[in-house]
C-alpha positions in Angstrom: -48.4 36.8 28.8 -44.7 37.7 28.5 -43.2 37.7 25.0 -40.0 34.5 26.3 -41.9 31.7 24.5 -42.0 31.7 20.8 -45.5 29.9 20.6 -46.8 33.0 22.6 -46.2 35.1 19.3 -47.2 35.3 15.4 -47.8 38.4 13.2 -50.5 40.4 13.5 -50.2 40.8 17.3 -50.0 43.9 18.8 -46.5 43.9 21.4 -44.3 45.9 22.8 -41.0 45.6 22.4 -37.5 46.8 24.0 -35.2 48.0 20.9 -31.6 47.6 21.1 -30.6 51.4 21.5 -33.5 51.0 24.4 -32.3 48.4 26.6 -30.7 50.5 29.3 -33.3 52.9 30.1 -36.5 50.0 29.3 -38.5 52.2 26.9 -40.7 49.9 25.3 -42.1 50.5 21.9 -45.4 49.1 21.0 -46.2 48.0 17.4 -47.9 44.5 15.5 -46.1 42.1 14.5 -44.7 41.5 10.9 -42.0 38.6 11.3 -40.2 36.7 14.2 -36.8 36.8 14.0 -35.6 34.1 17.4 -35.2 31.0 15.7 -35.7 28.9 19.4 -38.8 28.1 21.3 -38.1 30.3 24.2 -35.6 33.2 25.3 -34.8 34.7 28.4 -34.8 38.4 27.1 -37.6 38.1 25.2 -38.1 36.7 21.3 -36.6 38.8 18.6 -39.3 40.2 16.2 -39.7 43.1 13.6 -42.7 45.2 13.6 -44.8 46.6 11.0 -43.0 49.8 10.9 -39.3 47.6 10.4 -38.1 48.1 14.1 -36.5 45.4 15.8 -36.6 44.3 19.3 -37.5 41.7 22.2 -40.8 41.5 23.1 -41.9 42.3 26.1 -45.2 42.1 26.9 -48.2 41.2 24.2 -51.4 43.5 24.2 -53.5 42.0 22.4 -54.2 38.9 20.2 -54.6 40.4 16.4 -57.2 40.2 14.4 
C-alpha cells in the first residue's frame, strides 16, 4: 500500500515518510503514526502526517498495520 489515500492511514501505523528537508535526495524516515495532518481523502505526494517522535512528512509507504 502506498500512503496517497487518506483511508489507507490512522495512528499507530508504522510508515515511512519523506520530510520536507528530504524531498530532493528521497530519504525516507520510518516512524508510527501520531496524527494525520492532510485534511483530503487522497494526495498525489503522499498524506501529510506527524510521527511519534513530532516529525512531519508524506507518507510513503506503510509497513505495517499497528497494533
Amino acid at each position: 500500500m502506498n500512503g496517497k489515500n487518506r483511508k489507507d492511514i490512522a495512528a499507530g501505523l508504522e510508515v515511512e515518510i519523506v520530510l520536507k528537508q528530504d524531498q530532493r535526495t528521497g530519504k525516507h524516515t520510518r516512524g508510527i503514526v501520531k496524527d494525520i495532518l492532510t485534511n483530503s481523502s487522497t494526495h498525489p505526494h503522499g498524506i501529510k502526517v506527524r510521527l511519534t517522535d513530532g516529525q512531519v512528512g508524506r507518507v510513503q509507504a506503510i509497513i505495517k498495520k499497528g497494533e
